[in-house]
C-alpha positions in Angstrom: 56.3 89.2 60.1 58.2 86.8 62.3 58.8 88.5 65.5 61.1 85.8 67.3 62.8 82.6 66.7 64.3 80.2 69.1 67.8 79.9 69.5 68.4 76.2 70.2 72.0 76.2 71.6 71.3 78.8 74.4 67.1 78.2 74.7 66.4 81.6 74.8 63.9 83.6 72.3 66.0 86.1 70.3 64.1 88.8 68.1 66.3 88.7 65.4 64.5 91.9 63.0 65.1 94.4 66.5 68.3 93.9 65.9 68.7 95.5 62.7 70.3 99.1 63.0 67.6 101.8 63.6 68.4 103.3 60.5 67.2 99.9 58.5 63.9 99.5 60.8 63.3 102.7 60.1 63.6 102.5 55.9 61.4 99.7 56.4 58.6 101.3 58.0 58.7 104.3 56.0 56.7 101.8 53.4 53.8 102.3 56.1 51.0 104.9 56.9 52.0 106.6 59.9 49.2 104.9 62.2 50.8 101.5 61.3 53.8 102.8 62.4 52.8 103.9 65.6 51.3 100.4 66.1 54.7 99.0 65.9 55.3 100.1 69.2 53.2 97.2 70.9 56.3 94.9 69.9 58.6 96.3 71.9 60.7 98.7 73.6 63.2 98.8 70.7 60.4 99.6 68.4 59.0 102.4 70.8 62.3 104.1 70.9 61.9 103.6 66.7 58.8 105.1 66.4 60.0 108.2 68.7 62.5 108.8 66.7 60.6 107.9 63.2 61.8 111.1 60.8 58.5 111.0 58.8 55.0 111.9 59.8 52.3 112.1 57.6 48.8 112.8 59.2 45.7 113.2 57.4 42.5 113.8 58.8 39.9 113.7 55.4 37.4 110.9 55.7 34.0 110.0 53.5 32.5 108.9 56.7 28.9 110.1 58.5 28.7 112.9 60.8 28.8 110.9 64.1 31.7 109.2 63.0 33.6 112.0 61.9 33.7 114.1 65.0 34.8 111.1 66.6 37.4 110.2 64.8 38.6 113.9 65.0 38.9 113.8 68.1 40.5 110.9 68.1 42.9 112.2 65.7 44.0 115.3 67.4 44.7 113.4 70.5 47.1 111.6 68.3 48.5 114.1 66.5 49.0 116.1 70.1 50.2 113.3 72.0 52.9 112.3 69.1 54.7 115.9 68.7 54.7 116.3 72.4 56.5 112.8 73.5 58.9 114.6 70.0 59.2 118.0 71.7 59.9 116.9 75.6 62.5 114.3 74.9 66.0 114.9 76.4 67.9 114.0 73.2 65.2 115.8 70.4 65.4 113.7 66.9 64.8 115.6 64.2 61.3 115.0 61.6 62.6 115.1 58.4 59.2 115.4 57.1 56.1 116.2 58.1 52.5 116.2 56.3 49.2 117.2 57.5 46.0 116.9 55.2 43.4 118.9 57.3 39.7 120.3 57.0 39.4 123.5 59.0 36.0 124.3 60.4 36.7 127.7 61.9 39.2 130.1 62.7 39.9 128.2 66.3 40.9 125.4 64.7 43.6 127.2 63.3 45.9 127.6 66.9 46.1 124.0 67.4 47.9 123.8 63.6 49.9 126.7 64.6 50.9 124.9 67.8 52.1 121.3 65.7 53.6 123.6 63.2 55.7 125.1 66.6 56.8 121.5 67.4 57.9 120.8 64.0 59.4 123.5 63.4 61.7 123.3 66.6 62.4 119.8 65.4 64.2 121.3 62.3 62.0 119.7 60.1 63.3 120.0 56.3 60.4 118.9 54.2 56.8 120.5 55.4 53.5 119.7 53.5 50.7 121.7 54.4 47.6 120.9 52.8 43.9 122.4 53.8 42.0 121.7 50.7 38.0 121.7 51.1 38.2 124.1 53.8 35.9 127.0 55.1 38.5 129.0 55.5 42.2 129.9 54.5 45.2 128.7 56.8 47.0 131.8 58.1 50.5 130.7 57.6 52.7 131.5 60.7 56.2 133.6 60.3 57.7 131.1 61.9 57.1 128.7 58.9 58.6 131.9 56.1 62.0 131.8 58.4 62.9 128.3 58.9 66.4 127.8 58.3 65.9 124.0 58.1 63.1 123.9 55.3 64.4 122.4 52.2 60.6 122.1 50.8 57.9 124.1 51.3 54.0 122.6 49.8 50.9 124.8 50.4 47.6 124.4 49.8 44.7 126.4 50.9 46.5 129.1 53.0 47.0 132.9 53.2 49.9 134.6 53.2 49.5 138.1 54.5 52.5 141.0 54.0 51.3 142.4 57.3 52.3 138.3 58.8 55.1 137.8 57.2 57.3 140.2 57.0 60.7 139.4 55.8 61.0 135.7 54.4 64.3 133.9 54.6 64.6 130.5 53.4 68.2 130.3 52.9 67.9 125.8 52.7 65.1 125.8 50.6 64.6 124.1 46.8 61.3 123.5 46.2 58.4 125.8 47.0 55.1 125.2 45.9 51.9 126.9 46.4 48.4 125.5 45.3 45.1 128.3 46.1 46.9 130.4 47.9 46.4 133.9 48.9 49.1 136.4 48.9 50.1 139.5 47.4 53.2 141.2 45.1 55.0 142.0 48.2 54.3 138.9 50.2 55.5 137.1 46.6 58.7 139.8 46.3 59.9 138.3 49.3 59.6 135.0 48.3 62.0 135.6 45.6 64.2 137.7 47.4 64.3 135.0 50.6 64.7 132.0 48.9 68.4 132.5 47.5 69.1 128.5 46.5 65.9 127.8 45.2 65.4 125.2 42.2 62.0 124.3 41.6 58.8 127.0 42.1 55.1 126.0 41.3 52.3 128.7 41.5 49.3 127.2 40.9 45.4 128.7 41.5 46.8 131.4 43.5 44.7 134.7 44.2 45.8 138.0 45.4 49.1 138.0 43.0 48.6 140.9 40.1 52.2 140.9 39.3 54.9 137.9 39.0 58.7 139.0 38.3 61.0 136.4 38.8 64.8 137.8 39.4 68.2 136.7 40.6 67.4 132.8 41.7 70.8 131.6 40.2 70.2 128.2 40.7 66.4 127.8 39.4 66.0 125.0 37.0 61.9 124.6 36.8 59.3 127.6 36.9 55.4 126.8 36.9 52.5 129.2 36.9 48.8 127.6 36.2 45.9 129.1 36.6 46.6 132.4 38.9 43.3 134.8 39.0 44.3 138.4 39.0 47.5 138.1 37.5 48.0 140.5 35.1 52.0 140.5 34.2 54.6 137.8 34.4 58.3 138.7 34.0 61.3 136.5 34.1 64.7 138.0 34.2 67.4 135.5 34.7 69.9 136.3 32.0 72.4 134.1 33.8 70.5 131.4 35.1 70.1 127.4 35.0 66.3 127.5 34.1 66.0 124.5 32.0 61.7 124.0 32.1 59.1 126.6 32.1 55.5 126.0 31.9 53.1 129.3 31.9 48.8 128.3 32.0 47.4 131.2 32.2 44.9 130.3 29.5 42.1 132.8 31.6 43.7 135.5 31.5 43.8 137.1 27.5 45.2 140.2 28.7 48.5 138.8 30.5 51.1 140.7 29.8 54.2 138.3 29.4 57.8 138.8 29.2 61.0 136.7 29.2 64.0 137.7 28.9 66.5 135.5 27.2 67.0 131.9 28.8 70.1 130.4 27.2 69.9 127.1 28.5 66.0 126.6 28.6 65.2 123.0 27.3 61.1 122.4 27.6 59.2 125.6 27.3 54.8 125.2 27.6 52.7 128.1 26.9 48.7 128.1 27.6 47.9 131.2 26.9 45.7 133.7 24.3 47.8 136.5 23.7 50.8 134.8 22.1 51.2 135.9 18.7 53.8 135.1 15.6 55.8 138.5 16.7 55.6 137.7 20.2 56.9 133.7 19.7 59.6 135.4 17.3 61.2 137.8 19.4 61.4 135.1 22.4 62.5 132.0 21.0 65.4 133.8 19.6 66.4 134.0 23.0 66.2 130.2 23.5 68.9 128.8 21.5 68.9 125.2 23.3 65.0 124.8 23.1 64.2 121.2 22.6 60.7 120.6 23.4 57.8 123.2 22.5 53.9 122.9 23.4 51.7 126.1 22.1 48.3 125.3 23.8 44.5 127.3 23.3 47.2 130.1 22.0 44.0 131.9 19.7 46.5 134.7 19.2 48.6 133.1 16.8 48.3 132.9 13.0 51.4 131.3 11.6 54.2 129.7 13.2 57.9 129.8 11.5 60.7 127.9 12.5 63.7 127.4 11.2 66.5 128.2 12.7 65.8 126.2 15.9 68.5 123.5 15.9 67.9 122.0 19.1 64.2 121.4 18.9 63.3 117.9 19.0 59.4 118.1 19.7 56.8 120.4 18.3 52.9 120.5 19.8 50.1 122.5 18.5 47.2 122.5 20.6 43.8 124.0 20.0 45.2 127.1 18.9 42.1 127.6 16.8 43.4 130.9 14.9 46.4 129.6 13.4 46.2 128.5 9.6 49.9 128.4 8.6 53.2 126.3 9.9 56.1 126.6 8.4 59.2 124.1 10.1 62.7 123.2 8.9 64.8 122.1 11.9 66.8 118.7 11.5 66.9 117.1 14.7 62.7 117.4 14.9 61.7 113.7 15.7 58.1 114.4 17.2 55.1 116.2 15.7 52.0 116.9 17.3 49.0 118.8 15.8 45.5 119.1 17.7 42.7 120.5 16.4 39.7 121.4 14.9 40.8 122.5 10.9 43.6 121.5 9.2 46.6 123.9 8.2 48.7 125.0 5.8 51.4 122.5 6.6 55.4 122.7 5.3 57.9 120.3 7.0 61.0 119.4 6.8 62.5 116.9 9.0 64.8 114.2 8.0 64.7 112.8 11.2 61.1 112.9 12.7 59.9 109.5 14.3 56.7 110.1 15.2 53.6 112.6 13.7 50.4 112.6 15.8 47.3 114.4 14.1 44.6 114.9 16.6 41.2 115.7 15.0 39.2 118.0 17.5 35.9 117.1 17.8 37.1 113.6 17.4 34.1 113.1 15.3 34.5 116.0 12.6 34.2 115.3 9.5 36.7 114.6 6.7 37.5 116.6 3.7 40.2 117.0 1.2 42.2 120.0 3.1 42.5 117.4 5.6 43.8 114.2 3.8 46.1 116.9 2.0 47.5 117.9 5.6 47.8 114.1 6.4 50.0 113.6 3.6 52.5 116.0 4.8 53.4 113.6 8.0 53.6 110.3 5.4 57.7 110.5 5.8 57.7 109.5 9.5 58.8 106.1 11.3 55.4 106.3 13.2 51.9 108.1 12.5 49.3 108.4 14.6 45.5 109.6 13.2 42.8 110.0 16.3 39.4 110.2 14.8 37.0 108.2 16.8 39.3 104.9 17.1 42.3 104.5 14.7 43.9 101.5 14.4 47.3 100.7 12.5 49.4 97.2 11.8 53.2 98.0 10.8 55.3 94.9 9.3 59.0 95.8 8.8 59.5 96.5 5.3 62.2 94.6 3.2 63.6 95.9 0.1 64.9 93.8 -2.8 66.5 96.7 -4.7 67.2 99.7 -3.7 65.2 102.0 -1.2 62.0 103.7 -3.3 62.5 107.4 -3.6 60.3 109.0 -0.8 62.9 106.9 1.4 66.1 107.6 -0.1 67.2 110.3 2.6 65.5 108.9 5.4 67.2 107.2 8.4 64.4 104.5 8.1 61.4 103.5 5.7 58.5 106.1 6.3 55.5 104.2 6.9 54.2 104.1 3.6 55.9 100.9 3.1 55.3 99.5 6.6 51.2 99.7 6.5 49.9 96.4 6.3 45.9 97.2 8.0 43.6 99.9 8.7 40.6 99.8 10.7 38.5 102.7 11.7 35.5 103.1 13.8 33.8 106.1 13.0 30.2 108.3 13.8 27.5 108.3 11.0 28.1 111.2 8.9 31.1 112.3 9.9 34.5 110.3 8.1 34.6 110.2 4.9 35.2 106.7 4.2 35.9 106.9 0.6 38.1 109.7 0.9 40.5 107.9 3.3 40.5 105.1 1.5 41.8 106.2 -1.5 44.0 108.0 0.4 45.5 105.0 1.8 45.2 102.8 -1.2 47.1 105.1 -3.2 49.8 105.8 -0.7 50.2 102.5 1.8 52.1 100.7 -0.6 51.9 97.5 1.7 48.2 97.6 2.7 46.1 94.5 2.9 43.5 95.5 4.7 41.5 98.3 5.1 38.1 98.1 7.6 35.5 100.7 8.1 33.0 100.7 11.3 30.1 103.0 11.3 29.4 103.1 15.1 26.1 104.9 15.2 24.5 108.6 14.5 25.7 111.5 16.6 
């Protein structure tokens, strides 16, 4: 960085970057950790007054170093910590922190009033984004009231903290969008009040949270993005926001068989991603009615479900089938499908139609099963699509754009574009001993790769 240049008409030394408007110095250091930052201050008083009134400040505390070291450092961190929020909270003219991080490792339940006493500062400060994170510690972060009532917050991220009813009380967040908490503790009425006290929010994450038996999300007008992953305890999840904006939805609850799960319709729901074992063919029915814009659909480890039917989905552009080890029949006729994904460990009983799918993905899971001929029957089913992906152990495909001389061959005819069956010019496959069929695939290919060249088979070793 040059700090100063010489001005030759005048012979004075002229510091030409502390002259930019605070605003720009301060963009530019926001590129920095927050103890470079703080360093910048040694050039001078213009970047002291920058630094005091630096909007972002992100401390972290985690290190991989020895004992000795660490309580040093510690303590060295605290005093900075302390020393920084306090210049912040005794200045005449207060600036306001944007946002404010701290990754922290508490020891002990003393520990915790010195966080409650930054969070004080911060809060005063009218801080908008706060980031709380206490991952790896020995105990759970009691989270202030203070914190559940700020008026200022636009973004609330917890991790490793407990929210108690008999703490927090009523919770009004009336600025905030985005709440997310990672192993939390709280309970139904401590997450009631969320709901209830957080009237504009838009984007809710719920991940590894204890303590919560019962989710039911209601009113939140302007939510566009739900997620719930992993929450032990929770026994029923319940969306009712008939006249809402939720446009993505993503339920992991894949621990929990005996989750008892509701939505009501979501008309405008776009991306919809279900984990979970209790989903069956009457169950997936009777919701995606409800979902008449659904574009993109992931069924994941749902061992419930048997056979999957759709055909009156317009809308849905992408279809994935993962692990959902129960399920032996698909049936799907929607037009504007252009992505296919299937994962796992038997084939099915496949019917598609899909004028315009670009791309079929067939996953086999173990990657190292073996081949027979209910599986090269299922792989024919994907031959019409622009792309086609096979994952055994490694697949490997050369396209070459195809050019006709007559007109386009049959299997083409009311395609957008030439499936790949006339774009195949190699195929190579490395494979476990014992467990692809290599003749099987061949003739599979030979017969249908009208195009092929070249077709290579690696046996890798025994498994």
């Amino acid at each position: 960085m040059e700090k100063a240049v010489v001005d030759n008409d005048v012979g004075v030394e002229t510091d030409r970057l502390s002259e930019l408007p605070i605003e720009v110095l301060q963009h530019i250091l926001s590129f920095l950790p927050t103890k470079q930052v703080f360093q910048s201050t040694l050039l001078s008083t213009i970047w002291r007054h920058v630094w005091t009134t630096f909007p972002t400040l992100k401390f972290d505390s985690t290190n991989k170093r020895n004992s000795e070291d660490v309580k040093r450092i510690k303590a060295n961190f605290y005093k900075f910590v302390e020393k920084t929020l306090r210049i912040r909270h005794h200045q005449s003219e207060r600036s306001q922190i944007k946002n404010f991080e701290l990754v922290e490792v508490l020891p002990h339940s003393k520990s915790m009033s010195r966080v409650d006493r930054w969070n004080s500062f911060v809060l005063e400060s009218d801080v908008e984004e706060l980031n709380l994170k206490f991952r790896y510690s020995l105990i759970d972060y009691i989270l202030p009231q203070a914190v559940l009532c700020a008026k200022s917050l636009t973004a609330l991220t917890l991790h490793t903290c407990k929210l108690e009813s008999t703490c927090c009380g009523d919770i009004n967040l009336p600025s905030l969008k985005k709440l997310s908490l990672t192993f939390v503790y709280a309970d139904d009425q401590v997450f009631r009040n969320l709901v209830s006290g957080c009237p504009v929010i838009e984007d809710m994450k719920f991940g590894n949270c204890r303590g919560i038996k019962s989710m039911k999300f209601f009113g939140l007008p302007k939510v566009m993005a739900i997620t719930v992953t992993q929450n032990h305890g929770l026994e029923r999840l319940e969306l009712a926001l008939e006249a809402s904006n939720l446009y993505y939805l993503y339920i992991d609850q894949g621990s929990n068989p005996e989750l008892n799960l509701h939505l009501l319709p979501c008309k405008n729901l776009k991306e919809l991603i279900i984990d979970t074992p209790n989903v069956t063919e009457k169950w997936l029915d009777e919701h995606l009615s409800g979902l008449p814009l659904l574009e993109n659909l992931r069924l994941k480890v749902c061992s419930g479900l048997e056979r999957i039917k759709l055909s009156s989905h317009h809308h849905l552009k992408s279809l994935e089938l993962w692990l959902c080890k129960n399920l032996v029949e698909v049936m799907i006729d929607t037009p504007k499908l252009c992505r296919f994904l299937y994962f796992g460990e038997t084939a099915i009983s496949f019917s598609l139609n899909a004028s315009g799918l670009l791309k079929a993905e067939y996953w086999l899971w173990p990657p190292y099963g073996t081949w027979d001929a209910k599986k090269i029957e299922f792989l024919s089913k994907m031959r019409n699509s622009k792309v086609f992906k096979l994952n055994i152990i490694d697949f490997k495909l050369s396209y070459e754009k195809p050019i006709y001389k007559g007109e386009n061959p049959s299997c083409c005819k009311f395609l957008p574009f030439p499936c790949w069956r006339h774009c195949l010019k190699t195929v190579k496959i490395d494979s476990l001993k014992g467990y692809t069929d290599e003749e099987l695939l061949y003739k599979y290919f030979s017969e249908n790769a009208k195009t092929l060249e070249d077709f290579q088979f690696h046996v890798g070793g025994i498994a």
